[in-house]
C-alpha positions as CSV (number, residue, x, y, z in Angstrom):
1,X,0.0,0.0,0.0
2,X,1.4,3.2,-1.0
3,X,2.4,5.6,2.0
4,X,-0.2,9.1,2.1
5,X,2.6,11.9,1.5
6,X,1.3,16.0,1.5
7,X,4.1,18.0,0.3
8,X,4.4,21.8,0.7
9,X,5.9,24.0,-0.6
10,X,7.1,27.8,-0.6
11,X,7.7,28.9,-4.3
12,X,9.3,32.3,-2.5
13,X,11.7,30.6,-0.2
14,X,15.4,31.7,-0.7
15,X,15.6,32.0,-4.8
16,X,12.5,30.5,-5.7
17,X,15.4,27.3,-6.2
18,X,12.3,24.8,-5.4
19,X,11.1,25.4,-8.4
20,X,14.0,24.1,-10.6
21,X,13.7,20.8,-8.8
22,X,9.7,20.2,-7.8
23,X,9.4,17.8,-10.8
24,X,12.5,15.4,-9.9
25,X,11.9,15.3,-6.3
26,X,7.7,14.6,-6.9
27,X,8.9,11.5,-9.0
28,X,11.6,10.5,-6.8
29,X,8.8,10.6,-4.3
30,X,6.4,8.6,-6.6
31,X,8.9,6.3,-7.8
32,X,9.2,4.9,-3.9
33,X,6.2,4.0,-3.1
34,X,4.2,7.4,-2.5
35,X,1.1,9.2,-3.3
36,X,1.5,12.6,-3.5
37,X,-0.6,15.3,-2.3
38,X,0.6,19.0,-3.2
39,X,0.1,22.4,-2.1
40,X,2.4,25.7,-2.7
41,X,1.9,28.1,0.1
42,X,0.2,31.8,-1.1
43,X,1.0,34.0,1.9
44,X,1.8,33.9,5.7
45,X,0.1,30.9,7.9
46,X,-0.9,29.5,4.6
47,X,1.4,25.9,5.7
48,X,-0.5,25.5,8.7
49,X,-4.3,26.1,7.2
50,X,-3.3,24.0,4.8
51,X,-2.3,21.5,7.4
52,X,-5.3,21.7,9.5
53,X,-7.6,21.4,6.8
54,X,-6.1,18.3,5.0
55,X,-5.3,16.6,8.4
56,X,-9.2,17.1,9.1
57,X,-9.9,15.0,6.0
58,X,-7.6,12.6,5.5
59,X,-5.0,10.2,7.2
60,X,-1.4,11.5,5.9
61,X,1.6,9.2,7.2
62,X,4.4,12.1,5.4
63,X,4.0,15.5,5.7
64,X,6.9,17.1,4.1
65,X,7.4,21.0,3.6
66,X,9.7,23.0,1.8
67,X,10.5,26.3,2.4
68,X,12.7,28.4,5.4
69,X,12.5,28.0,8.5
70,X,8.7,30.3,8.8
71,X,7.5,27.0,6.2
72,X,8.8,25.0,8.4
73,X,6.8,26.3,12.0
74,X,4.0,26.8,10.4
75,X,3.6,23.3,9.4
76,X,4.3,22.1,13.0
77,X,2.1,24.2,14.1
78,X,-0.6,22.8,12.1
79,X,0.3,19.3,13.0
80,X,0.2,20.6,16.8
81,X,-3.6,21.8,16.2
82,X,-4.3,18.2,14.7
83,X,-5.2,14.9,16.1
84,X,-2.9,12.9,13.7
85,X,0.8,13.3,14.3
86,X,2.3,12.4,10.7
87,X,6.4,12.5,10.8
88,X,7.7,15.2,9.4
89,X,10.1,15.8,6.6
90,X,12.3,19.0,5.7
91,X,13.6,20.1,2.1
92,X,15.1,23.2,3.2
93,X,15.3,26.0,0.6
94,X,15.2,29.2,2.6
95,X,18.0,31.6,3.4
96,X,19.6,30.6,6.3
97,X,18.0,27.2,7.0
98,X,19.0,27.3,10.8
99,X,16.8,24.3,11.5
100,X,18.4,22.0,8.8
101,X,22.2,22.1,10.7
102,X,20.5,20.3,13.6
103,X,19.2,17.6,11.3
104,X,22.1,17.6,9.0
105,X,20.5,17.9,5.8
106,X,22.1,18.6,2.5
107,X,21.9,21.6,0.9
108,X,21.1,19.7,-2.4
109,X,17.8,19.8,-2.2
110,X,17.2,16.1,-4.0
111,X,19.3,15.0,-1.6
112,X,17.5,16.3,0.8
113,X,14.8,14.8,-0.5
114,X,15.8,11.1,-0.5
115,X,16.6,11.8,3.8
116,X,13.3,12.1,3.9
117,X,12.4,8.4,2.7
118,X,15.7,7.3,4.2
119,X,16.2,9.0,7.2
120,X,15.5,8.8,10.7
121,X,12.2,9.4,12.4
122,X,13.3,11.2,16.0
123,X,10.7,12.9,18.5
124,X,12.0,16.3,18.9
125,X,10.9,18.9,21.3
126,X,9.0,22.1,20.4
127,X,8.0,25.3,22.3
128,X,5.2,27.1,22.8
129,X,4.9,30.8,23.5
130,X,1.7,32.7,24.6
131,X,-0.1,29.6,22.9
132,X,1.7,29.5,20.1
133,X,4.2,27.2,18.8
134,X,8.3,27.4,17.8
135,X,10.5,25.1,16.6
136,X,13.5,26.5,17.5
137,X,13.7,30.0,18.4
138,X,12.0,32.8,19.8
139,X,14.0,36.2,20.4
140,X,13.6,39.8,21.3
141,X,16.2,42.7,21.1
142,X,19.1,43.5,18.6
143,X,18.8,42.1,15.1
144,X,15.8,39.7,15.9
145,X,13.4,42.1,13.2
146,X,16.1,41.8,10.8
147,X,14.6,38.6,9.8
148,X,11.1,39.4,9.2
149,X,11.6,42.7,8.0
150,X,14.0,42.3,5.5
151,X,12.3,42.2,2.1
152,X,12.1,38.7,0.5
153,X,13.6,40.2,-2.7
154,X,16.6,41.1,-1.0
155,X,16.8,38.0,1.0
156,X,16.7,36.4,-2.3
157,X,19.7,38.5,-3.9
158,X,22.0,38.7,-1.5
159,X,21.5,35.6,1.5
160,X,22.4,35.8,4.4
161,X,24.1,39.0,3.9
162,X,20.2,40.7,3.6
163,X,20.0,39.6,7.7
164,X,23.1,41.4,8.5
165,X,22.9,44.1,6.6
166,X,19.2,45.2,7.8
167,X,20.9,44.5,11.1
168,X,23.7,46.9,11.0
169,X,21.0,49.6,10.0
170,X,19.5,49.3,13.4
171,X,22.6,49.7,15.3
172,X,22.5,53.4,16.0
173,X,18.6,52.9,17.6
174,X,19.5,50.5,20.2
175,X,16.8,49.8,22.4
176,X,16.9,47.7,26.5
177,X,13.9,45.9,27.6
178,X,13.7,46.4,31.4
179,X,12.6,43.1,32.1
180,X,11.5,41.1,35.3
181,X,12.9,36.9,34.2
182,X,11.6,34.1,36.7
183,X,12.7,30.6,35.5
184,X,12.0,27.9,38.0
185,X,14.1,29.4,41.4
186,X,15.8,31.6,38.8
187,X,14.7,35.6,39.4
188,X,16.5,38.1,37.0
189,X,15.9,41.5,36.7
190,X,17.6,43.9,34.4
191,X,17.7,45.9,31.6
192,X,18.2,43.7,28.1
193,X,19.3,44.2,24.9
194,X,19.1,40.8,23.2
195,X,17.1,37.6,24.6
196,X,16.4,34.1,23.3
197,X,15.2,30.8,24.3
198,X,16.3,28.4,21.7
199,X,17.0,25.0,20.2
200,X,19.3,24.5,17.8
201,X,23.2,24.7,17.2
202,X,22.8,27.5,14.4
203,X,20.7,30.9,15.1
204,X,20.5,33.7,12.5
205,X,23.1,31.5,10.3
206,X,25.5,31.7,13.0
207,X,26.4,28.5,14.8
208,X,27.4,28.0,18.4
209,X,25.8,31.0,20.1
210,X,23.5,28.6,22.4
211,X,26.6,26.7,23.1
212,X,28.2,23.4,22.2
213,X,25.8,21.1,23.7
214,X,22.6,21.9,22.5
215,X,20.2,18.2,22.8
216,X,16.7,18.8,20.4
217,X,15.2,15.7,22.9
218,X,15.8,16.6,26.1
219,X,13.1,18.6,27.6
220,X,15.2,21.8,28.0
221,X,15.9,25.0,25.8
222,X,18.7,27.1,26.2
223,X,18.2,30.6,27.4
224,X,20.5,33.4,26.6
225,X,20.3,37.2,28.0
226,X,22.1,40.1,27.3
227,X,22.4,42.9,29.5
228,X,22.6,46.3,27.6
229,X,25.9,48.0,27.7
230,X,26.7,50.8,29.5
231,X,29.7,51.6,27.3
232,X,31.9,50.6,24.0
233,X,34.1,48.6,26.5
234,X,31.2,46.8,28.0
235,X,30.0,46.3,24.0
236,X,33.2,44.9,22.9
237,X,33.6,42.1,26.4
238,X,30.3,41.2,25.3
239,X,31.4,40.3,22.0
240,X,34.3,38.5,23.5
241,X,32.1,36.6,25.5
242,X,29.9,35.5,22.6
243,X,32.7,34.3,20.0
244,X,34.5,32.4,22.7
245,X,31.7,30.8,23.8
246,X,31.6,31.9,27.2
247,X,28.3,32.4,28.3
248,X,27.5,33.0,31.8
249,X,29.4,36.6,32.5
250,X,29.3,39.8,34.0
251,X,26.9,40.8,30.9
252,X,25.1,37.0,29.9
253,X,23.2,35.1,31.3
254,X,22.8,32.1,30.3
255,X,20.8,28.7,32.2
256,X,18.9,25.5,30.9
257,X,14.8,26.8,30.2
258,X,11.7,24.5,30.6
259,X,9.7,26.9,31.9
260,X,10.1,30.4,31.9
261,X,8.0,33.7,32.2
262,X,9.6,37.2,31.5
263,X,7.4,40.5,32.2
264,X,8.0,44.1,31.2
265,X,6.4,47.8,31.7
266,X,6.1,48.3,28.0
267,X,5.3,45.8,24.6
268,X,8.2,44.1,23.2
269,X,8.2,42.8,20.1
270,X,9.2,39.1,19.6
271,X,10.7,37.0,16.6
272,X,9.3,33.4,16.1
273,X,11.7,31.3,13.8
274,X,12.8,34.1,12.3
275,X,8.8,35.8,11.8
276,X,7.7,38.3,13.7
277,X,5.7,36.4,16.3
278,X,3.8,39.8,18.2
279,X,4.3,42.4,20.9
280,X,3.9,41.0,24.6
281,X,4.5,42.9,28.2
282,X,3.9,39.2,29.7
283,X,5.5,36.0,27.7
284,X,5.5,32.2,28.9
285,X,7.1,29.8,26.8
286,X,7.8,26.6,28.0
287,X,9.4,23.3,26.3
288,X,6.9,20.5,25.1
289,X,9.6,17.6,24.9
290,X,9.6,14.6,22.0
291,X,6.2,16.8,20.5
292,X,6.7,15.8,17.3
293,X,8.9,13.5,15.5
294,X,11.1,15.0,12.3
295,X,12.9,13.0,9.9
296,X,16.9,13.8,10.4
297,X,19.9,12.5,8.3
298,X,21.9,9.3,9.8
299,X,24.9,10.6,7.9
300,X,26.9,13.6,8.0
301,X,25.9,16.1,5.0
């Protein structure tokens, strides 16, 4: 019996490059044993109605989605609405593909294809913030708007150079986030420039910010907090701290996050997987371990 496989895709992600290989990777699909359900996304949440709504109708054992990192939560998110659990498969073909270093997929995106049929099925943790679901990241402070703001055009052009670029624009504007931070006996409060709670080796395209021992199964997220500087020397140790690795400093915090509430005085505007995810004075997120399962590559890329 053939497996039940609904494929989505985003024909904006990165440079539109899903396009040149759709028809090879539907027949490769086909060719093993598939039947082949297929959607292109139109706009924002688009993956996850389209989720929802085929979920509600039929039994799906694949769900596989191509797109960035946004194609990729949105889909999860869908599934997390749902009453059927199908694994899920990743073809990424956005511009940074944060996501994809933790499961070790190629770039090629055929290749990439064929770990989905032939990869391993793991249960991976998700989040959930103010009811709404992550896969990997959610962020406020420096930089995190550079993402969702930063026309798809350009994205496409120029890669991940688009992210820093719009990033560098916003340096002159910095803006702190007085913020009261209570994570299980943990009580923080201080004025922040940059926070995250995350799950994955690679944020923003840049790898080992959340350290060198990030686990996608084990119940816990890793929290990072940065305290806004007071001066250029406090600016530059904080740098230090971040490309050596180190931390937990006079200007980071950083601790394990299950749980984890964080208040302000004013709105502050999050980024959810690299989309803007809405403007909070009160956030919970908390880590919903093995949520889903997501197919992952056995061998290195």
């Amino acid at each position: 019996m053939k497996k039940k496989l609904l494929f989505i895709y985003n024909p904006l992600a990165g440079k539109s490059k899903i396009k040149n290989w759709l028809s090879s990777i539907i027949e490769y699909f086909v060719k093993n044993g598939c039947e082949v359900v297929i959607y292109a996304t139109a706009g924002k949440k688009d993956a996850k109605k389209i989720v929802i709504d085929c979920l509600s109708r039929e039994k799906y054992e694949l769900i596989v989605c191509s797109g960035g990192d946004g194609t990729l939560n949105e889909v999860i998110g869908g599934i997390m609405h749902s009453d059927q659990k199908p694994d899920i498969g990743y073809i990424p073909s956005g511009t940074t593909n944060d996501f994809a270093y933790n499961l070790k997929l190629p770039k090629n995106l055929p290749k990439a294809a064929e770990v989905v049929l032939n990869g391993e099925a793991f249960p991976c943790d998700i989040g959930v913030i103010n009811g709404e679901y992550f896969t990997y990241t959610a962020a406020f402070g420096l930089f995190t708007d550079a993402a969702y703001e930063t026309p798809q055009t350009t994205k496409n052009i120029l890669g991940r150079l688009a992210y820093i670029l719009e990033g560098v624009k916003r340096l002159p504007n910095w803006k702190s986030y007085y913020m009261d931070i209570t994570c299980g006996d943990r009580f923080i409060s201080d004025d922040f420039i940059y926070g995250m709670v995350a799950n994955s080796i690679s944020v923003g395209g840049f790898k080992g910010l959340t350290g060198k021992d990030v686990l996608l199964d084990d119940g816990q997220f890793e929290g990072i907090f940065i305290k806004m500087p007071q001066n250029v020397l406090d600016f530059q140790s904080i740098i230090n701290d971040l490309l050596t690795g180190n931390l937990n400093s006079d200007h980071i915090f950083s601790f394990p996050v299950k749980e984890i509430v964080l208040t302000s005085e004013e709105t502050v505007p999050w980024s959810i997987d690299g989309e803007f995810g809405g403007e909070f004075k009160t956030v919970n997120i908390a880590n919903m371990k093995q949520a889903v399962k997501i197919i992952r590559n056995l061998e290195e890329d």
